[in-house]
Every structure is written in structure tokens, then in C-alpha cells.
N, C-alpha and C positions, 0 to 999 in steps of 0.2 A: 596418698596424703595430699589433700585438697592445699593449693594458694589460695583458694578464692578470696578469702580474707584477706592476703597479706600485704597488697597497695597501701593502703590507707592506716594499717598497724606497722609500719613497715620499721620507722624507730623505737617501738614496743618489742619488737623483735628482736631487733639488733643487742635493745641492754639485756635481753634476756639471754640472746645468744653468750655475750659477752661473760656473762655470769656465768651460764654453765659451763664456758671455757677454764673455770676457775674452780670451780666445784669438782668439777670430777677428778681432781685431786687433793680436794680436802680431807682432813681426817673425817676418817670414817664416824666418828661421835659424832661430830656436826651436819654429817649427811643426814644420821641418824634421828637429829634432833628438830631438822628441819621438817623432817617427812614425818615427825607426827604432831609438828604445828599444823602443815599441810593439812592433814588429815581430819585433824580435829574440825579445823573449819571446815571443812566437807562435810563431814557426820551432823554437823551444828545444822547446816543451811540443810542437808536432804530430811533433817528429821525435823525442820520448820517447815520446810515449803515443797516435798514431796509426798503425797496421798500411800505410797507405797513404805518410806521410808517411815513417816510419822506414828505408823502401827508398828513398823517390825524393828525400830528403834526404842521406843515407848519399854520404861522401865531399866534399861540401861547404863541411865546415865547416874555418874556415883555423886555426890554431896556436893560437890564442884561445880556440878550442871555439866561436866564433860562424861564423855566414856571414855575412860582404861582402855588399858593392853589387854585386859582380861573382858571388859565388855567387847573388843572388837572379835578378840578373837571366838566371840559366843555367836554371833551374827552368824547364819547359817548362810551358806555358800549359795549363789542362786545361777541355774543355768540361764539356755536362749529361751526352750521353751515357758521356764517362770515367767521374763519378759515380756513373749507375747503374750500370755495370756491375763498377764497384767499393765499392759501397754501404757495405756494411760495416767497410772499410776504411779510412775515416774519420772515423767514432767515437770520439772519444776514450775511452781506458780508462781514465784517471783525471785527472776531471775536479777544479780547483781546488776545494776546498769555498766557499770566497768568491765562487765565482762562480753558485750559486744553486740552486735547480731546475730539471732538464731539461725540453724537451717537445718532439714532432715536429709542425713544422708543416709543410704542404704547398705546394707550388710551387701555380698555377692552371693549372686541366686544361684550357684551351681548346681547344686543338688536339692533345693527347696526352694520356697517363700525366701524373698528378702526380709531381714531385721531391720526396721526403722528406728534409727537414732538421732536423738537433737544432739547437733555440737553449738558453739557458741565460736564467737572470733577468740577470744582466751583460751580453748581448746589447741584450733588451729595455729596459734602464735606458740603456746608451749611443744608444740610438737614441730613445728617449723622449724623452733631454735634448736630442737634436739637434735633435727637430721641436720643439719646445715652444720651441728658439732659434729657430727659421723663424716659427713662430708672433711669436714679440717683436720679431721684426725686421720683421714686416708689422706690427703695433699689434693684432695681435688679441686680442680681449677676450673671453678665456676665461671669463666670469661668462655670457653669453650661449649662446640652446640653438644646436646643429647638426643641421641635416637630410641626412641620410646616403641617396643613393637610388641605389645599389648592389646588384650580385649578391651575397647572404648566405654564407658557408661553408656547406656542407652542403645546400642548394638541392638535391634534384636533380630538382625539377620544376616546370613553369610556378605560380607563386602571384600570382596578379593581388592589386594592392590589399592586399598584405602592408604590415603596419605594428607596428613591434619598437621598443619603447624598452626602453635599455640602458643603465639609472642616470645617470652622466654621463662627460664628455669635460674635459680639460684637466689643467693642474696637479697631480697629486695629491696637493702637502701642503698644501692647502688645505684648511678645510670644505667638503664637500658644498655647504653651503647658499649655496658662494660659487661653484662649478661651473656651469655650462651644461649642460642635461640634451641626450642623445645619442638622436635617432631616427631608426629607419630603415623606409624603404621599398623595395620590391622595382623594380631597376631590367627587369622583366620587367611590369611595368603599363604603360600605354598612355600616350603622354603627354597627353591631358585627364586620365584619373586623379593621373599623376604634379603634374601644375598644380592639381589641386582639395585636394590633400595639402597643396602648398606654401603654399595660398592662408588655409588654418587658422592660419596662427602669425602670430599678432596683432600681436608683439614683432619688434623687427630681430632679423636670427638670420642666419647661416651656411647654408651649402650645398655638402656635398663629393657631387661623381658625377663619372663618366665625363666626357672630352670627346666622344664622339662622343653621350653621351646630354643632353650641353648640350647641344650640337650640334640633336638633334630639339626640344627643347623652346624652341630658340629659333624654328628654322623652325616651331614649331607657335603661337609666341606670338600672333600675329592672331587666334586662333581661340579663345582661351583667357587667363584672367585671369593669365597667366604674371609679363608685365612689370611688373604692380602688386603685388608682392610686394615684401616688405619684406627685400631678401635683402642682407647686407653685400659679402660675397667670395664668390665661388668657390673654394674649395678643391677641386684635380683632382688625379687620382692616374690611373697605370696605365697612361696613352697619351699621346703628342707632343699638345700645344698648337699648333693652326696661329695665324700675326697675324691671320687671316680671322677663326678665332674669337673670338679678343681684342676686338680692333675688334667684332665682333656684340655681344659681352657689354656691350661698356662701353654700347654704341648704346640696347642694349634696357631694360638692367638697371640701367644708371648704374654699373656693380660691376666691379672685377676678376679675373682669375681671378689665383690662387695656385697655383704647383704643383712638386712634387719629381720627385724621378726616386729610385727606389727598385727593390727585386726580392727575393720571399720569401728565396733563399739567402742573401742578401749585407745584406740590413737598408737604410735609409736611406744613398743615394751622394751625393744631390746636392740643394742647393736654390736657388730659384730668387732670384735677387736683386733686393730690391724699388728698383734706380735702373736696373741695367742691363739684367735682361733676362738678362745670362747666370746661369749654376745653378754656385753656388760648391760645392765639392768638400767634402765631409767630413772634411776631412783628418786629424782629431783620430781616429776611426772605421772609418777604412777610407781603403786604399793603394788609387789610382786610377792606371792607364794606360792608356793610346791605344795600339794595336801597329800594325805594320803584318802585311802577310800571310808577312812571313820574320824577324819577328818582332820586331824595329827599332822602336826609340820613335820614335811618330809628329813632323812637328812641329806646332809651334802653326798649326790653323786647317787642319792636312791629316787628311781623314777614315781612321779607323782601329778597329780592334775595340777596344772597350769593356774591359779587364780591369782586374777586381776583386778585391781581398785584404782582406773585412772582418777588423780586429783583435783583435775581444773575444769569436769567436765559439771560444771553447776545446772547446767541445762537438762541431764539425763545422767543422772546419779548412777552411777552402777557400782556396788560395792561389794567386793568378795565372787565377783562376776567369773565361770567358768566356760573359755570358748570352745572347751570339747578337747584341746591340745595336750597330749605330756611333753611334761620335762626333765631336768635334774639341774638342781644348785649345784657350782662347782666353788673350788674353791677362794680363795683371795687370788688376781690377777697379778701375775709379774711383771706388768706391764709401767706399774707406781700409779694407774688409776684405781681408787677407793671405791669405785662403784660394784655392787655386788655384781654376778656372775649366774649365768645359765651355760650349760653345756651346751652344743654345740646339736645335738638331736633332739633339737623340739622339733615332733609329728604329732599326726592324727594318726591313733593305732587302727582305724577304721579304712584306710589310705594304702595298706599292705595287703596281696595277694600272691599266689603261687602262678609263676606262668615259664610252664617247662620247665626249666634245670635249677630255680632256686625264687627264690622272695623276691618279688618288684614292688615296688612306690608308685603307685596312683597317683601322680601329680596334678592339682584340680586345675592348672592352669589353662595348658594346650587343652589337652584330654577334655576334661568337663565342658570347658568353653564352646569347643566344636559337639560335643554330644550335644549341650543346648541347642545348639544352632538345629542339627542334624534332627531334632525331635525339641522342638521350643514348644510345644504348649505340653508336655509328658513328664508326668515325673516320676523317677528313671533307679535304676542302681543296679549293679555288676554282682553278680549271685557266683561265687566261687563253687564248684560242684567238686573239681575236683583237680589234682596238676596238671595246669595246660586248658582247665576247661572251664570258659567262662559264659555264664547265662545274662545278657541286656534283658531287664525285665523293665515293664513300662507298665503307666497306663496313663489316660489321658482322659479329660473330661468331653462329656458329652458335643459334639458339634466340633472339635475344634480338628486340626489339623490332624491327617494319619503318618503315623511314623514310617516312612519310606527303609524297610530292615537290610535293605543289600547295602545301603549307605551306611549303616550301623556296622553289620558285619564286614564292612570294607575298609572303612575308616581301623575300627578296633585291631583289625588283623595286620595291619600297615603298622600301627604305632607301635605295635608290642616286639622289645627285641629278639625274644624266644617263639617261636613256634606254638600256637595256641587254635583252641576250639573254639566259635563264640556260636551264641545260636540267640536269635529274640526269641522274647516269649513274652505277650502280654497278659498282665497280672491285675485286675482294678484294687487288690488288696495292698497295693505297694504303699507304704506309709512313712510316717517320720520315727528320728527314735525317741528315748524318754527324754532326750536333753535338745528338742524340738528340732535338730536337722538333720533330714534324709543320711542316713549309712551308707554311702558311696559302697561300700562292699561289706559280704556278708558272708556265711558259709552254708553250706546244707549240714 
């Protein structure tokens, strides 16, 4: 989730923050009522000033000049690949001026093409105040630094022992001098280096990365000054939380992880609740549904595609937007916040394989990140053949770099906890799927 906005909105932020401090325990009617004012002015401005929206809105709207509960829900669901191939055509052409400066940021290329989206600084401010509520509702104490050890933007090549400080993290109408300064490191170091990084911050401090690059640095902790760090939380981003690694963290680390569910298009969806366990919904933010496959609201606790209609994103409209992920509605939190509820197992059922003695999680974080690296101009996907037996299929366009396969079969066989086969084999028929990005894994 980008700052780059947030200097210069930085008391836009604040009363916003301040409000959803207040909101996420109002009655539920008023949440309710809020988010289809919201709404309605979204559906207004993408069906005025989006090329895309202005056809597939057209006829909609009832006597009122608004669209219903019943128009919205008629709007058909559109994936990544709808998107690209109509790119342009959701653009807005006249963007609020209240709502900031534009800029493209990019989906993560792991397994495909990146998706190019406009956010705006309204964007970025609604989703700022969100997490910085996630932040208050765990006690985190933004005065304290974060160690960030993550794949960077713009990476495109292996940098061992990359180390970036990036002024600071938190609040932004604060002083500086009241901030947590923000460092990062390259989550393509090894984990001794990644532990001898961590092992420098003298002060208690923070730790956002990957779960599957917890993951290694936990299994590497015996060998490495890991667990005598002075590490507050885990803050994770980007992949499912298994309780496995829950339970490891608290064992090793004494700590918890903290973690949202988010996606470059759609901004901050969900966060996690620190009584239950489930990921309250953003509802202030962004319109959340569970569909099923004929397109039917899921119900509470039955698995369903993931669709997203951020709110404030006036610059690239995307409504009814599906990023490939399931989920399940749960039910009202015990916690006394009114904010609706997702369970706890949002994945990509695409992300699951057999490797020896039962079912593993493809985490795109570590894993993908370094396959990029290892084979960056190829694109790529893990062919399940059979238990234990995995096929790296590749191809690569003409002239560009050869995929180096011992490195592939080297890297693969190290990260997996069971005992596995892997073999390359390049393929030029490797393709996308119908919902425009690459199947990370597949079966014969």
C-alpha cells in the first residue's frame, strides 16, 4: 500500500482515520446506508465518465436516474483478463479534482503481465486511514522502526543483501521525529543474511514479509540468531496465513502475526481481527461479495469467488471486479465491531498442489518471486503430474534470456518441505487462463 500521496493529504487522512475509528462500531444499518450512498456516486460518475462503464451501465438506471439493489446486482461480474482487454475503457475522463493526483500502479507480475491501474490520492487516503485503523486496533506503536523484507518494485534482478531505508512509516500528521523509520531488505537474500539484518535492531521493532518467507526463517531459526530478536508482530501481506504458522511464530518468536488481505486493483479489502481470527470487511471502502458460479450471493460460510467494488477509486472504476481468489462470509463478529466478516481462508485454489505426504500452498511470495528472478523473461507454471512430481514448464520469447534449469530444479527442491520430483521442460504453448492470469499450477 503506497504513501506516496500521504505528505501533502496528511490531515485528510487523519479525519478520515478518525471516522472510521467511530464507524466500525456503528450500527450496522448505518454502515449499510452509507455504502450505498457511496456507491451510488461511483455507478453515477463511472457511467458519466468511463467508455466502459457508460455501455455496460446504459439502461439501468430506474426513474430516479439511480440504479437499485436490483440493477447492481444485474451488472455482470468482470474478471482481470475483461480489463486488459479493455484497458482503456476504464479510465475515467473526468476525474473529480477533490480527488487528487493520478498515477499507474502495477498489479505483481508473478506469473504473467502486470495489470495496470489508475489510483488517485483519494484512493490512497481511504486506504491509508483503513490500515492505520488495523494498525490501532492491534496497539501498534507507530513511534517504533519496521523492518520490511520483501521483493522491492522494480527488482528485476537477484540483489543479495539489498538494504533500502525509506524515511519513515506510520501516521503522517505526526512529526517525523515521532515516526518509526521504514527499512528494507531484499526478500531474495538467504535467510542467514535475512537473520543477521534482523539481528542489527537493537530496539523492539516490527517485521512486515511474506508468510511463506516467515515460513523459511522460522524453519532456519536453530541455525541462526533468528528467535532472539527483538521483533514485536509480524505484520504479513500478500499470501494466506496457515494456524501452523501462527502457532510457529508465537513458539519461536513470542509474537504475533498481523495480517490483511488486500490487491493492487481494488486497495485494502480486509483485516484481520485481533479477538477472532476472522478479517473484518472494509465496508466503509469497498463493496464485498462472495458469488457463486451462476452468480448467486453466496451464504454465510459457503465458499464462493471473492467480488470486489472499491469505492473511491474514481480514476479506474472497477465494479463487481473478480481477482481469481475464494472465500466465505462469516458470521457477525464478537468482537462489538459491526463490520461485516470473511473467514479466515481466503486463497487462490490455483496456489494448491500435492508434494509427498499431503496438500501444500504455493505461496507467490518467496517462491514466485525467486522463479521470476531465476527465469525473468519466461513465463512459467508448476504442472502437477502426479504426488511428489512436479514439471517447471516454461517458455520464453524469442532472443531473450535461457532459463538456466539446475537453478530451477535447485531452488524448487530446497523450498519444498516433502521430498519431491521436479524436472523442466519447455513448453512455447504455456498460456494464461480465461480470467487473464497465468495458473501458477495445473494437473495432467
Amino acid at each position: 500500500m503506497s504513501q506516496d500521496n500521504l505528505p501533502e493529504n496528511a490531515h485528510l487522512t487523519q479525519r478520515m482515520f478518525n471516522s472510521l475509528l467511530a464507524s466500525q462500531r456503528a450500527p450496522l444499518d448505518d454502515l449499510v446506508l452509507h455504502q450505498k450512498q457511496t456507491l451510488q456516486a461511483l455507478l453515477t460518475h463511472a457511467a458519466a465518465t468511463t467508455p466502459f462503464y457508460r455501455e455496460h451501465l446504459s439502461g439501468l438506471t430506474e426513474t430516479t436516474g439511480r440504479i437499485g439493489p436490483d440493477g447492481f446486482r444485474s451488472i455482470e461480474s468482470i474478471d482481470r483478463a475483461r480489463v486488459e482487454r479493455c484497458w482503456p475503457g476504464f479510465i475515467s475522463q473526468d476525474i473529480p479534482v477533490s480527488h487528487g493526483q493520478q498515477r499507474i500502479v502495477m498489479t505483481a507480475a508473478t506469473a504473467g503481465a502486470p495489470l495496470r491501474v489508475v489510483r488517485t490520492a483519494m484512493t490512497d487516503i481511504a486506504d491509508a486511514a483503513a490500515i492505520f485503523r488495523h494498525y490501532d486496533n492491534f496497539k501498534t506503536d507507530c513511534s517504533l522502526d519496521m523492518a520490511e523484507i520483501m521483493a522491492p518494485s522494480g527488482y528485476t534482478r537477484r540483489r543479495e543483501g539489498r538494504h533500502i531505508d525509506r524515511d519513515h512509516w506510520g501516521h503522517p500528521w505526526v512529526p517525523d521525529c515521532d515516526r518509526g523509520r521504514l527499512h528494507r531488505y531484499s526478500v531474495f537474500s538467504s535467510c542467514a543474511d535475512q537473520a543477521a539484518w534482523l539481528g542489527t535492531f537493537e530496539k523492539p521493532f516490527y517485521l512486515r514479509t511474506y508468510p511463506s518467507n516467515l515460513h523459511r526463517l522460522l524453519e532456519s531459526a536453530a541455525q541462526s540468531d533468528f528467535a532472539d530478536t527483538n521483533i514485536l508482530a509480524v505484520h504479513s501481506t500478500g499470501e494466506p496465513v496457515s494456524p501452523d504458522l501462527r502457532e510457529t511464530c508465537r513458539l519461536k518468536l513470542g509474537c504475533e502475526i498481523i495480517d490483511h488481505y488486500a490487491t493492487a486493483e481494488c486497495g485494502l479489502v480486509a483485516t484481520q481481527c485481533p479477538e477472532s481470527g476472522d478479517y473484518h470487511i472494509q465496508q466503509e471502502s469497498c463493496l464485498v461479495e462472495v458469488l457463486r458460479d451462476d452468480g448467486g450471493q453466496c451464504d454465510i460460510g459457503e465458499s464462493g469467488h471473492l467480488t470486489l467494488t472499491p469505492l473511491y477509486n474514481y480514476g479506474f472504476p472497477l465494479i463487481r471486479y473478480q481477482p481469481g481468489d475464494k472465500a466465505r462470509l462469516s458470521s457477525a463478529c464478537s468482537c462489538g465491531r459491526t463490520l461485516p466478516c470473511l473467514q479466515a481462508d481466503i486463497h487462490r485454489p490455483e496456489h494448491t498442489l500435492l508434494a509427498g505426504t499431503g496438500v501444500m500452498t504455493l505461496l507467490p511470495g518467496r517462491i514466485t518471486s525467486t522463479l521470476d528472478v531465476l527465469a525473468p523473461d519466461a513465463r512459467w507454471r508448476l504442472l502437477q503430474v502426479d504426488d511428489g512430481h512436479i514439471n517447471f514448464v516454461y517458455s520464453y520469447p524469442r532472443g531473450a534470456r535461457r532459463v538456466k534449469e539446475s537453478d530451477i530444479v535447485r531452488f524448487l527442491t530446497s523450498e519444498f518441505k516433502h521430498a519431491i520430483v521436479v524436472v523442466c521442460q519447455e513448453d512455447p504453448a504455456v498460456g494464461c487462463t480465461s480470467g487473464g492470469k497465468f495458473s501458477l499450477i495445473s494437473s495432467v
